[in-house]
N, C-alpha and C positions, 0 to 999 in steps of 0.2 A: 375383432380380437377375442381370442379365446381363451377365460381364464381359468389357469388348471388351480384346483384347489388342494390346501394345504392341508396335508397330512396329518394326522399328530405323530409323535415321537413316541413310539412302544416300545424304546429302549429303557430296563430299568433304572430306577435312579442308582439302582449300584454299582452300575456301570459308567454311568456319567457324573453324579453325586462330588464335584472336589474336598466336599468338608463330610464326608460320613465319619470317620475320626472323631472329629468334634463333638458330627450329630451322637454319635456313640458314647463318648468320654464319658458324660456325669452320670449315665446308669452302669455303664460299664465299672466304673470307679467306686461308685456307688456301693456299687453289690459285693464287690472286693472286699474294698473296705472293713462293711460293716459284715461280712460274714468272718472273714477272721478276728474282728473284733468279738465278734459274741464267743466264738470258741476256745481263744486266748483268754479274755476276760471272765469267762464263767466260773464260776466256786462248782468246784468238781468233790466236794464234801459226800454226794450222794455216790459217788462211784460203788458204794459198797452196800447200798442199800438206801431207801429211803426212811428207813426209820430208826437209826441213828442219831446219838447227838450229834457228829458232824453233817448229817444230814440238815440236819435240823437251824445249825448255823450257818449251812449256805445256801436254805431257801431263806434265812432272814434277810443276809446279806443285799445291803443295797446293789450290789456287782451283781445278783442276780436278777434283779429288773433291768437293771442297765443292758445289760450281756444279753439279755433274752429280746429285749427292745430292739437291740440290734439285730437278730435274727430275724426276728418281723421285717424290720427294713429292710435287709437284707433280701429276703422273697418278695417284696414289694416292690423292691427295685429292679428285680430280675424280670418280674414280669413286665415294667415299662419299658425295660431293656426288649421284650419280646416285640411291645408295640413299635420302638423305633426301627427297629428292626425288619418289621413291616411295613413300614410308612418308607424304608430304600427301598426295600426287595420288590414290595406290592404280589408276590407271588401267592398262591391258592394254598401253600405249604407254612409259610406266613402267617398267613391269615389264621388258618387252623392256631397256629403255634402262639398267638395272640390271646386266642380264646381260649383255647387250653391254659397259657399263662396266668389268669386272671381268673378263671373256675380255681385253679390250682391252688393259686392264692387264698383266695376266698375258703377254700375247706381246709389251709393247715392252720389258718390264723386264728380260730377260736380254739383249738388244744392251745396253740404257742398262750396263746390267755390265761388259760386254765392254769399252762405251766408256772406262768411268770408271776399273775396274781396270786391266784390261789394255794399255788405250793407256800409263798413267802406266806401268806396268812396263818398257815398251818406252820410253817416254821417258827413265826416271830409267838405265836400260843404255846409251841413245846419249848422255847426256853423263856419264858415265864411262870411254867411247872406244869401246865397240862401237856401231858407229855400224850396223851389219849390221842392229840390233833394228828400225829404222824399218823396214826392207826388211818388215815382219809385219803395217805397217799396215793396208794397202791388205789384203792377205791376210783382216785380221780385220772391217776394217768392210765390205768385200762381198762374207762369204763368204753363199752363195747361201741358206743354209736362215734366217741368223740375218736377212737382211736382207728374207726373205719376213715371217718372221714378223714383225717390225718393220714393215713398210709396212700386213700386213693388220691388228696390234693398232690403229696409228695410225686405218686405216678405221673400224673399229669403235669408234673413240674418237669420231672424227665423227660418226655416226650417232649414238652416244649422244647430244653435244650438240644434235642437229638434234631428236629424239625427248623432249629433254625441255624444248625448250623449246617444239617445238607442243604437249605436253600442258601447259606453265604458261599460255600464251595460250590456251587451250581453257577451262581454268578457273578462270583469274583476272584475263582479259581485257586484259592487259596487253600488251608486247612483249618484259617486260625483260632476258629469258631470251636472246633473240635473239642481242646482242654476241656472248655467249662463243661459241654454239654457232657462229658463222660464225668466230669464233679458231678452236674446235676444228677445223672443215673446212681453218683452213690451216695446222694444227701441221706438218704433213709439207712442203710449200711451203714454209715458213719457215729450213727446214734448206738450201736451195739459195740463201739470200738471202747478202750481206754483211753480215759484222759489224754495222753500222751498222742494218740493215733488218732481222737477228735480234733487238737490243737495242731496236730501233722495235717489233716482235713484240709482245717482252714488259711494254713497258709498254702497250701498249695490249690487252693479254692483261688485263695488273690493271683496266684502266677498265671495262675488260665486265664484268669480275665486280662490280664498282662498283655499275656500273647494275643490276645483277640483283640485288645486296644491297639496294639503295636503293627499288627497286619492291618487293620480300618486304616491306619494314621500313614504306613506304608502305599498302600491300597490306593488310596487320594493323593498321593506325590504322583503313583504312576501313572493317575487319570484310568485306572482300570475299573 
């Protein structure tokens, strides 16, 4: 008797996967969430300058650590988003788009620091009366190294989204992926917008991820 041996199954799990929806939800949701959190909630005092008094009173602002917290989490999340991401697809584009997510992370999160602690330091000093602490702003958000690494994590955050949403239209035929990954291309854009066109940003940050949830959660009904 001759026994034929068993294959593995090189179909991805995105294809076979019933609950990617699911696997998807909490970073998907995640990143929604808290990116239009930080952008609606942010004290927009500085639109006109950082060295202003209302400057000055929305780097004291508790809503500015909060808001900017979220913004962290918010890239934090997108990039776990990338690994689950990877962990259906298992594809080489994935993969890439994994580690790109996660370098990405890793170089915009010490400016977001800078932003959120250090500004409010300098803020919560200039209305106590050394009004001198604004003069650090300008110093701290373009100093040249912290602001390299911040423009190239944000690239890399891009690519990410762009890499993983051709590998979900590759093999799950869908587009749903798309929205975010073209948010992601203008997270960096978005910082030169006004107030009004940042908090435009971010809700339409969350609809993308909407629509990506909603095709995953689609996606797994039709067993595709």
């Amino acid at each position: 008797m001759t026994c034929t041996p068993v294959r593995p199954n090189n179909t991805t799990h995105a294809a076979t996967h019933p609950s990617a929806g699911k696997y998807l939800a909490a970073p998907l949701l995640g990143t929604g969430i808290l990116m239009a959190g930080y952008l609606l909630a942010r004290p927009y005092g500085d639109a006109a300058g950082g060295d202003t008094p209302a400057a000055a009173e929305a780097f004291a602002s508790t809503w500015w650590v909060i808001s900017h917290l979220c913004g962290m989490l918010a890239i934090a999340t997108f990039a776990r988003l990338a690994a689950r991401v990877h962990d259906l697809l298992s594809t080489v584009g994935t993969r890439v788009a994994r580690t790109l997510g996660l370098a990405g992370m890793a170089l915009v999160l010490p400016y977001y620091g800078l932003e959120t602690f250090g500004l409010q330091a300098a803020g919560r000093a200039a209305l106590a009366g050394d009004l001198s602490a604004l003069e650090l702003v300008t110093e701290m958000r373009d100093h040249p190294v912290a602001m390299t690494l911040f423009g190239v994590g944000l690239g890399l955050l891009a690519v990410t989204g762009i890499l993983l949403a051709i590998g979900w239209q590759r093999h799950r035929g869908d587009w749903a992926a798309w929205p975010l990954a073209v948010m992601m291309t203008l997270l960096l854009p978005q910082f030169f917008l006004p107030p009004t066109g940042r908090m435009a940003y971010g809700v339409l940050y969350a609809v993308a991820v909407g629509v990506w949830l909603i095709g995953a959660v689609r996606g797994g009904r039709d067993g595709s």
